[in-house]
MMTF fields as JSON, N, C-alpha, C and O atoms, coordinates in Angstrom:
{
  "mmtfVersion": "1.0.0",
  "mmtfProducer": "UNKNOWN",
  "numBonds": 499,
  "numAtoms": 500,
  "numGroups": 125,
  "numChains": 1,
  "numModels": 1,
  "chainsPerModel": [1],
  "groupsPerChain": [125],
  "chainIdList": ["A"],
  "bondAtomList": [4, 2, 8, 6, 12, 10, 16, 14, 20, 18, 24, 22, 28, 26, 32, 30, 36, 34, 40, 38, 44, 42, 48, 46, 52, 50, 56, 54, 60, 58, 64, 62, 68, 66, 72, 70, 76, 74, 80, 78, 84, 82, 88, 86, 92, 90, 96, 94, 100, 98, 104, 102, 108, 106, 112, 110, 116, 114, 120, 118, 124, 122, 128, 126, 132, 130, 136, 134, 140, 138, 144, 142, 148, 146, 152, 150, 156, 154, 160, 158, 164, 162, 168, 166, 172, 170, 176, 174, 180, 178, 184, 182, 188, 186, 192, 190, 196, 194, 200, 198, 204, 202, 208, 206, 212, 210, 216, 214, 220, 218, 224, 222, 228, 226, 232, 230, 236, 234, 240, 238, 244, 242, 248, 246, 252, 250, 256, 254, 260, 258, 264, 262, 268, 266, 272, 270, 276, 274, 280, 278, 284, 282, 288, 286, 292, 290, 296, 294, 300, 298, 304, 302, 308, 306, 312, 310, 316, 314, 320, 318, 324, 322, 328, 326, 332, 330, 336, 334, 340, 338, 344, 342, 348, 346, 352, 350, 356, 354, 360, 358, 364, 362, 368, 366, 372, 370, 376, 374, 380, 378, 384, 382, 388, 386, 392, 390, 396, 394, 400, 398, 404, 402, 408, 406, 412, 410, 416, 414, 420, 418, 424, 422, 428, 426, 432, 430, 436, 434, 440, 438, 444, 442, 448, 446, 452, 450, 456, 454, 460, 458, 464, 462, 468, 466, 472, 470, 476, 474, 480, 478, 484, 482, 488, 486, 492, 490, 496, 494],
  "bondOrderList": [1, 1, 1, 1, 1, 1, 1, 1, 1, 1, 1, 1, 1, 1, 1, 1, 1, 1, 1, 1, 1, 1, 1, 1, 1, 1, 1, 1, 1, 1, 1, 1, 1, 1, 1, 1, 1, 1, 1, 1, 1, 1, 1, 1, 1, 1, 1, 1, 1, 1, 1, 1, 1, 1, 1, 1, 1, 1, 1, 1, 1, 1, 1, 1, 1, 1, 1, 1, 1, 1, 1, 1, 1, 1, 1, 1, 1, 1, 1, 1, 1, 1, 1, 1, 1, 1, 1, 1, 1, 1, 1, 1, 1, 1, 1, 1, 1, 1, 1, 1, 1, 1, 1, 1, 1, 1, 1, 1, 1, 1, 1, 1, 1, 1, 1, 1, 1, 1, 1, 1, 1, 1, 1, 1],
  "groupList": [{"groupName": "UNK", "atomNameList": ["N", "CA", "C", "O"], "elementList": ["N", "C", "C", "O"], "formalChargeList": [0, 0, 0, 0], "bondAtomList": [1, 0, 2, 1, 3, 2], "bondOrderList": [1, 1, 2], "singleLetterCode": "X", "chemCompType": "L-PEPTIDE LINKING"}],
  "groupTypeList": [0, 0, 0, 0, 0, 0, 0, 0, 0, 0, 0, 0, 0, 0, 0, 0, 0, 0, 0, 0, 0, 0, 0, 0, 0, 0, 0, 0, 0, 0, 0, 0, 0, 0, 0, 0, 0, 0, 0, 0, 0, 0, 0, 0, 0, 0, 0, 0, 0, 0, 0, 0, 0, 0, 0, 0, 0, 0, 0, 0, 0, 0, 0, 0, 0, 0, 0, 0, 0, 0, 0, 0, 0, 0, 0, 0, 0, 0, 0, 0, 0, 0, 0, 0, 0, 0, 0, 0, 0, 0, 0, 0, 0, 0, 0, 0, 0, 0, 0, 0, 0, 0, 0, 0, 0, 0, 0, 0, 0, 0, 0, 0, 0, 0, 0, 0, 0, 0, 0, 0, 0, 0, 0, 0, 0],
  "groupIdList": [1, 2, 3, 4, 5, 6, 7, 8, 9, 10, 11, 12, 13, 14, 15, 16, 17, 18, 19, 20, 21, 22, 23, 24, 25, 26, 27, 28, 29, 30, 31, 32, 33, 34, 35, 36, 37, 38, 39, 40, 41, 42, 43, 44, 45, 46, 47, 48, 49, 50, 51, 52, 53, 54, 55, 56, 57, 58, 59, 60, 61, 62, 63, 64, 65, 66, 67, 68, 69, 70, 71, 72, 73, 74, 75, 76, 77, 78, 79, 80, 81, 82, 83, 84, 85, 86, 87, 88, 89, 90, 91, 92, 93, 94, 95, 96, 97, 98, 99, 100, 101, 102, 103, 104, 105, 106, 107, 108, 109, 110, 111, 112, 113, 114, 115, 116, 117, 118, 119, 120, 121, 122, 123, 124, 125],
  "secStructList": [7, 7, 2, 2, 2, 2, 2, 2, 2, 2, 2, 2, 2, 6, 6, 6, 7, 7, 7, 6, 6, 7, 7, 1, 7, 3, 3, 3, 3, 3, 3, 3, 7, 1, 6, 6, 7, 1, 3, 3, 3, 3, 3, 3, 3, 6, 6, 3, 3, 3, 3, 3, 1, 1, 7, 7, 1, 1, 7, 1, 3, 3, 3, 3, 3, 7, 2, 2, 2, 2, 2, 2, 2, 2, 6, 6, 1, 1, 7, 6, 6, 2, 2, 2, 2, 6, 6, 1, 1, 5, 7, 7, 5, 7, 4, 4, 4, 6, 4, 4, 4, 4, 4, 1, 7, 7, 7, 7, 2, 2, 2, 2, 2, 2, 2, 2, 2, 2, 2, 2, 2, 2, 2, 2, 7],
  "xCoordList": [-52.44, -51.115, -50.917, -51.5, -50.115, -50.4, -48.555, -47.685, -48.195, -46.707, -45.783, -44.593, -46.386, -45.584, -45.323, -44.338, -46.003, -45.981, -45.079, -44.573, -45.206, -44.505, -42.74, -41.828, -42.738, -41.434, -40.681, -39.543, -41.378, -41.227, -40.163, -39.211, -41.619, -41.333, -40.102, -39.51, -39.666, -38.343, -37.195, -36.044, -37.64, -36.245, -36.185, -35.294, -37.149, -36.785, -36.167, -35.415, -36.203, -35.698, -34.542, -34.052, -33.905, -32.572, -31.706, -30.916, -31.779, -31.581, -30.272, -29.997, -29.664, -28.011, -27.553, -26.657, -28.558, -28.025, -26.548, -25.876, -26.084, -24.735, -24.257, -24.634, -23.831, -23.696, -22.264, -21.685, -22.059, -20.087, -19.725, -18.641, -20.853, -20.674, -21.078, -21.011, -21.565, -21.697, -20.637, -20.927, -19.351, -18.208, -18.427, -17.539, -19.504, -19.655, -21.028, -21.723, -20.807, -21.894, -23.293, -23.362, -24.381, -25.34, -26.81, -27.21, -27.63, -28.75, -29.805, -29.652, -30.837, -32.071, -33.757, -34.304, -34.177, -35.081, -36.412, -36.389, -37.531, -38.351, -39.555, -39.629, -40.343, -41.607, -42.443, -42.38, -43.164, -44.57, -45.837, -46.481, -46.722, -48.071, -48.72, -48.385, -50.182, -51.11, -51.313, -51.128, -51.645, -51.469, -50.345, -49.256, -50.545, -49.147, -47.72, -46.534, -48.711, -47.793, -46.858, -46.85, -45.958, -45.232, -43.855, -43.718, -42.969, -41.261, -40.664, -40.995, -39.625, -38.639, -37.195, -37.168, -36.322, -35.084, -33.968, -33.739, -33.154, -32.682, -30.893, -30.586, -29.999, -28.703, -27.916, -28.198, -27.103, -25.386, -24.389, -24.11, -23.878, -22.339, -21.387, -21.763, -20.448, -19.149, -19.981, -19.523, -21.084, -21.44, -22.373, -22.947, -22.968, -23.912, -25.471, -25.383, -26.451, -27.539, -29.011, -29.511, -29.325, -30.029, -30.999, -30.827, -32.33, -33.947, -34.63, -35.198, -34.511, -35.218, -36.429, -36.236, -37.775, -39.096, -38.714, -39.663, -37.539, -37.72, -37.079, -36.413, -37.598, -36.77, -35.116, -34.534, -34.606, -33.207, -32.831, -33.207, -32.209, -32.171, -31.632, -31.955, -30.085, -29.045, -28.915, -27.815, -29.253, -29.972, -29.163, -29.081, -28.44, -28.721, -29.368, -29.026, -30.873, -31.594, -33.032, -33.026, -34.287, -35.342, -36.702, -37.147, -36.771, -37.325, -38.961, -39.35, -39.985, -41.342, -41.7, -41.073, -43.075, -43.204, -44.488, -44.635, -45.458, -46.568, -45.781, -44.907, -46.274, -46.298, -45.599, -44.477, -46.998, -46.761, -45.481, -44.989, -45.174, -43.6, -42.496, -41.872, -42.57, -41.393, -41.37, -40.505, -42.582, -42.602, -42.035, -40.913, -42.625, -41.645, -40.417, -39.834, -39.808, -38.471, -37.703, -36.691, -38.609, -37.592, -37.823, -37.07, -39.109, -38.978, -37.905, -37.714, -37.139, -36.563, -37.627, -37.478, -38.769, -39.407, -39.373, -40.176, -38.778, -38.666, -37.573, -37.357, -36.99, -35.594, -35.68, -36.469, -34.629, -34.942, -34.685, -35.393, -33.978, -33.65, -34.872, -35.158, -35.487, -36.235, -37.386, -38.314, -37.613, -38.688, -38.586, -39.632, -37.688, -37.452, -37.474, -37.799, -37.094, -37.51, -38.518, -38.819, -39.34, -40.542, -41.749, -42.782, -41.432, -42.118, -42.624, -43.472, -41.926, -42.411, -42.632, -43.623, -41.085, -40.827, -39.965, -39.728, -39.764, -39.506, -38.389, -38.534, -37.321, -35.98, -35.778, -36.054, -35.488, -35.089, -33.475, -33.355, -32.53, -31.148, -30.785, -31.284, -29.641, -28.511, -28.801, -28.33, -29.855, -30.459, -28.857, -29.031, -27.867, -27.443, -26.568, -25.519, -27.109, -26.973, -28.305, -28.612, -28.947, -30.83, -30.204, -29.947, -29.828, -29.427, -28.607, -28.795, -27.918, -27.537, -28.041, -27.515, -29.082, -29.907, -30.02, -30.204, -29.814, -29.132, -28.34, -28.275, -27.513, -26.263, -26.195, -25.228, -27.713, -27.492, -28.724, -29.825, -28.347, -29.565, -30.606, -30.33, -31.851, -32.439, -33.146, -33.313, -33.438, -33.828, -35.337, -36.163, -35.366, -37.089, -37.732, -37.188, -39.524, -40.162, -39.912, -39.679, -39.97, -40.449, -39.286, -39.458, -37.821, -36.934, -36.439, -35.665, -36.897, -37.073, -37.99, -37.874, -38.874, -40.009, -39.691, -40.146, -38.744, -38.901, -37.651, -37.893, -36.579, -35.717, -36.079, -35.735, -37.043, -37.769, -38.24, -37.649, -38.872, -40.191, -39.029, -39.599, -37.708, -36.667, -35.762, -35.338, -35.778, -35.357, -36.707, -37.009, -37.167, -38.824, -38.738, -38.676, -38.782, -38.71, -37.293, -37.1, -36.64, -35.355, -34.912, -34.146, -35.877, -35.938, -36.543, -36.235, -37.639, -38.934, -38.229, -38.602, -37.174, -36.562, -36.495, -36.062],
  "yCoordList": [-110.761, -110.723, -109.384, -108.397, -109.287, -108.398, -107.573, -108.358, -106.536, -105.886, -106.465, -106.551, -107.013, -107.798, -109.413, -109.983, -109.969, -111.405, -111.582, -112.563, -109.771, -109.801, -109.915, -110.549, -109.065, -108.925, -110.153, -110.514, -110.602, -111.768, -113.308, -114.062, -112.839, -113.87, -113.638, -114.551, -112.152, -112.036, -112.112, -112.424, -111.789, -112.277, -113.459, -113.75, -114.627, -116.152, -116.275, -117.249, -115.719, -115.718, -115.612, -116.158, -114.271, -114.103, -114.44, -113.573, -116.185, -116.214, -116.899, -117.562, -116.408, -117.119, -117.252, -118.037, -115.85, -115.945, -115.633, -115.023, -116.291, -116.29, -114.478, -114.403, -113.681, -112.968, -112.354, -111.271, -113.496, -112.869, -112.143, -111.578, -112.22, -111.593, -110.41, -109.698, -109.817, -108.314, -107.814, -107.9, -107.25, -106.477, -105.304, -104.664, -105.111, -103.091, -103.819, -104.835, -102.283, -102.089, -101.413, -100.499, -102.54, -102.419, -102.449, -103.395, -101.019, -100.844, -100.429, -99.63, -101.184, -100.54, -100.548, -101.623, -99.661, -99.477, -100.138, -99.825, -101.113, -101.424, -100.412, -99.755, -100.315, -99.308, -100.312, -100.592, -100.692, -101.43, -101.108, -100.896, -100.903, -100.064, -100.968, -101.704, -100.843, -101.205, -102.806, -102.591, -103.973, -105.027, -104.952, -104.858, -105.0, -105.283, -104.372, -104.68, -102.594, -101.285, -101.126, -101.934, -100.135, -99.941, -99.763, -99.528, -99.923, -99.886, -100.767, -101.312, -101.033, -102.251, -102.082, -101.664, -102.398, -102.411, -103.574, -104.37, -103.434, -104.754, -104.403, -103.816, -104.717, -104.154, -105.32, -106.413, -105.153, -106.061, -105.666, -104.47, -106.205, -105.694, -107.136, -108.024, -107.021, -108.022, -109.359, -110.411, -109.48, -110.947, -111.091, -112.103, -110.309, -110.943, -110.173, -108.975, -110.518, -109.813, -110.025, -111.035, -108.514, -108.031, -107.236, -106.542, -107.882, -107.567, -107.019, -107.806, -105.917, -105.193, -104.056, -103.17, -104.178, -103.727, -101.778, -100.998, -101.35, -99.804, -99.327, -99.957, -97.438, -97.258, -96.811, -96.422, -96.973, -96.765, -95.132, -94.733, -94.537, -93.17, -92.984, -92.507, -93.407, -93.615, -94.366, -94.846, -94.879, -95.781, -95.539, -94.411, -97.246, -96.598, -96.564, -95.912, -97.352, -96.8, -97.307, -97.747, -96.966, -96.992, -97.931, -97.778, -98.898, -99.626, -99.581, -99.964, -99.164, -99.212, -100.341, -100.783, -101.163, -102.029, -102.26, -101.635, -103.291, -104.12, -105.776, -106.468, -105.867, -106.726, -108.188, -108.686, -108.634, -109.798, -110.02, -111.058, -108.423, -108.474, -109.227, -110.287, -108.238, -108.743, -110.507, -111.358, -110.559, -112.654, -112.836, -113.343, -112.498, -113.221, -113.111, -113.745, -111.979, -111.689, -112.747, -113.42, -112.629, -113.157, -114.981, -115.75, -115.535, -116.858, -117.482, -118.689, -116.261, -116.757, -117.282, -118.361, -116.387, -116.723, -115.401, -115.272, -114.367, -113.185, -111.923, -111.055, -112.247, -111.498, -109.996, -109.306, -109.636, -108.1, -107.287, -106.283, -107.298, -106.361, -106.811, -106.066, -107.923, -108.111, -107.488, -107.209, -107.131, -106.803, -105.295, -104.72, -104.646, -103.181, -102.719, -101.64, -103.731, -103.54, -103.718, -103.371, -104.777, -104.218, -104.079, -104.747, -103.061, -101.55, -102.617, -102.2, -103.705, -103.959, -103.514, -103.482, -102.928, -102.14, -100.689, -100.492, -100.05, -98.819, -98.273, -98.209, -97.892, -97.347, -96.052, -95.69, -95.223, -94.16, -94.405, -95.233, -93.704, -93.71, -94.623, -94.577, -95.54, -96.443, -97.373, -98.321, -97.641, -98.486, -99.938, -101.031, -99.668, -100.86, -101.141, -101.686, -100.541, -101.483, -101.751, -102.2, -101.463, -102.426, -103.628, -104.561, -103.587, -104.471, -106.091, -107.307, -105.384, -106.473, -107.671, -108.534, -107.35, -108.092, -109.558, -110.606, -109.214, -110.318, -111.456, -112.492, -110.941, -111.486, -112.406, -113.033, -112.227, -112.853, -113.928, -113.573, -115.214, -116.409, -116.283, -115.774, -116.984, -116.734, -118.194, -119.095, -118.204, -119.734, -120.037, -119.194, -121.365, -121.584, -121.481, -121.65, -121.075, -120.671, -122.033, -121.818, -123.435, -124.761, -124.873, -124.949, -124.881, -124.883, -124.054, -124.455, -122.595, -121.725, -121.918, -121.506, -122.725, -122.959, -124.058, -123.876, -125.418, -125.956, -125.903, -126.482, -125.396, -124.702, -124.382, -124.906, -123.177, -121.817, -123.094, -123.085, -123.838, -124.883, -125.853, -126.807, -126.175, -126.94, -126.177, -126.489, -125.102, -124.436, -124.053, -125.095, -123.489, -123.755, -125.008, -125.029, -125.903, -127.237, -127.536, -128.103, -126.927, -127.441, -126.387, -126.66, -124.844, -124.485, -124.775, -124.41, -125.579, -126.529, -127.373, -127.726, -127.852, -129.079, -128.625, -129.411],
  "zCoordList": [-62.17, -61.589, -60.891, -61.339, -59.802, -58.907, -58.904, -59.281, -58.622, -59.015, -58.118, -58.421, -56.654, -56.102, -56.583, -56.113, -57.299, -58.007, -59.593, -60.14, -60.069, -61.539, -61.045, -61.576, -59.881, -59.372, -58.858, -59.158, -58.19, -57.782, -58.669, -58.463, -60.079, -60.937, -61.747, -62.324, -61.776, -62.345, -61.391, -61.697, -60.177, -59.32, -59.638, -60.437, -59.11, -59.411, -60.962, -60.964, -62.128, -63.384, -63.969, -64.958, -62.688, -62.377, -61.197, -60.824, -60.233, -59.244, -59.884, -60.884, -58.834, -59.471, -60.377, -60.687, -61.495, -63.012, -63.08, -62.248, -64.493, -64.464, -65.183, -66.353, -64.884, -65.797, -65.948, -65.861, -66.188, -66.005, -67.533, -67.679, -68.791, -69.913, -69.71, -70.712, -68.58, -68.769, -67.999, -66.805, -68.22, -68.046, -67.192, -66.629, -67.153, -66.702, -65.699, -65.681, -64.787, -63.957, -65.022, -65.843, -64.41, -65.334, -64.547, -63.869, -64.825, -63.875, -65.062, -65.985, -64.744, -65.893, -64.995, -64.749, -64.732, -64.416, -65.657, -66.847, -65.008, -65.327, -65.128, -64.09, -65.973, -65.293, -66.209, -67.407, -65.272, -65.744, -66.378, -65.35, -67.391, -67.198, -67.791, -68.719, -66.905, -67.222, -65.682, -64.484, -66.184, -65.043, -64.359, -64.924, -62.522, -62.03, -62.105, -61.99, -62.453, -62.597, -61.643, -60.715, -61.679, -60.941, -61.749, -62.95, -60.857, -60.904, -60.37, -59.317, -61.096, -60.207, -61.127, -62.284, -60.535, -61.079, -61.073, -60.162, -62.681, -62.23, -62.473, -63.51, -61.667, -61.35, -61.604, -61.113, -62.228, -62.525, -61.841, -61.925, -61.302, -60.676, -60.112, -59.348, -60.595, -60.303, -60.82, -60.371, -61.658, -61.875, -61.558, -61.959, -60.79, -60.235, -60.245, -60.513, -60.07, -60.813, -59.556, -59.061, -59.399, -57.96, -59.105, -60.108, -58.172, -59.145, -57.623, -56.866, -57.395, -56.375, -56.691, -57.524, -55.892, -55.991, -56.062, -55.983, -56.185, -56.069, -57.316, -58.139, -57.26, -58.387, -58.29, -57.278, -59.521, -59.521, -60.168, -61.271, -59.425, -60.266, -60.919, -62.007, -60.391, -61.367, -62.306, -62.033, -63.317, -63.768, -65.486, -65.97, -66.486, -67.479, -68.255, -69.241, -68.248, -69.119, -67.994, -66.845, -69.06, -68.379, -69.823, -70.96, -68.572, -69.855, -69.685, -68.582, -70.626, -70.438, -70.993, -71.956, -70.313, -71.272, -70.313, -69.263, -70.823, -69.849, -69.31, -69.832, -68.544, -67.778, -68.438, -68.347, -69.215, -69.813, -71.044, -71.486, -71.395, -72.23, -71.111, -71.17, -70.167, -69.323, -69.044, -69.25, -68.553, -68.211, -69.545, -69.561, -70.797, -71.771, -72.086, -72.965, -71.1, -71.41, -70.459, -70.655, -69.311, -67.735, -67.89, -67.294, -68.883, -69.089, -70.229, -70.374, -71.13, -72.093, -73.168, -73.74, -73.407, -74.895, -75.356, -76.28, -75.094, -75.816, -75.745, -74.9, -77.046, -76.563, -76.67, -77.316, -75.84, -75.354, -76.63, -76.563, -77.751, -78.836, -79.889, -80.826, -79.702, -80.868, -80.157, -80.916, -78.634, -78.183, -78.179, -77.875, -78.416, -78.466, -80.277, -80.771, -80.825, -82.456, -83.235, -84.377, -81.782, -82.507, -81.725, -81.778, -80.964, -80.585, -78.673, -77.884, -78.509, -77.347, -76.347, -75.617, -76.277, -74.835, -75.871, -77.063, -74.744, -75.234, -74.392, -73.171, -74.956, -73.691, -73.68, -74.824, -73.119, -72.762, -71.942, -71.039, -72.34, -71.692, -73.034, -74.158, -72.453, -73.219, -73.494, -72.866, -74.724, -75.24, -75.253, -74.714, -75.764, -75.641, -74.886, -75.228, -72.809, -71.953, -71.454, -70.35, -72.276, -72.002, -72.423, -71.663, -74.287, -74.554, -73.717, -73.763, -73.202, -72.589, -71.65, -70.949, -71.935, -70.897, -71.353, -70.732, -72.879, -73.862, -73.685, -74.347, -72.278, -72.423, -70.898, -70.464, -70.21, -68.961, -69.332, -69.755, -69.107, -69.52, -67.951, -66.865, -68.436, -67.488, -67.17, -67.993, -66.077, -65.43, -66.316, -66.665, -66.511, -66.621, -65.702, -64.61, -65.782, -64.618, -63.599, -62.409, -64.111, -63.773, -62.807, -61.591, -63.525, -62.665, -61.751, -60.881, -61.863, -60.803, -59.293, -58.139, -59.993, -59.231, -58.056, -56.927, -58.426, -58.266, -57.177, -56.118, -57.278, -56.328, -55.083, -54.024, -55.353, -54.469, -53.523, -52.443, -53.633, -53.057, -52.841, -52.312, -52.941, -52.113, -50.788, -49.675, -51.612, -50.34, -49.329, -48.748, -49.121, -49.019, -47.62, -46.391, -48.741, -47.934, -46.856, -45.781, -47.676, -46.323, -44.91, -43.986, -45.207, -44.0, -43.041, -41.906, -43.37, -42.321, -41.71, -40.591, -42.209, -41.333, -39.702, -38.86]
}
């Protein structure tokens, strides 16, 4: 898996996620190591939830982790506090607005997939 394909797969994870339970402006920097390294960041504001390839400075927290944690975070088979309790990922800043990441559901890959490849299809028309 390549850092443009991990990114990728979490935007589609968070596309039109609902996140009207997170109240506050909410930014957490991803840092990747090891497969598919890098940075990416993922931002809350008014509801709505933006997964962009750069880093965030302002940021409130900063989450380390490998690769394949995150797919299990962004498919919904691995929740973010049980993945920070036990030793998954690692935060630096405001561990509980990492937390919240809790609080925004995330698409299945299948039905993400299957969207992407309708819209896809209906710009060919």
């Amino acid at each position: 898996m390549t850092y443009e394909e991990l990114v990728k797969q979490v935007q589609e994870a968070y596309l039109d996620a609902d996140a009207s339970k997170v109240k506050e402006h909410l930014a957490i920097q991803f840092n990747v190591e090891g497969e598919a390294a890098g940075a990416f960041y993922l931002e809350v504001a008014e509801g709505k939830v933006i997964v962009q390839p750069y880093e965030y400075h302002d940021r409130d927290a900063l989450v380390t982790t490998k690769a394949a944690v995150l797919q299990d975070i962004a498919a919904g088979k691995l929740d973010v506090v049980k993945a920070f309790l036990t030793g998954k990922i690692k935060v630096d800043g405001n561990v509980g607005k990492a937390a919240l990441l809790k609080e925004i559901p995330v698409r299945a890959p299948k039905e993400a997939k299957k969207e992407t490849a309708a819209k896809a299809k209906g710009k060919k028309k």
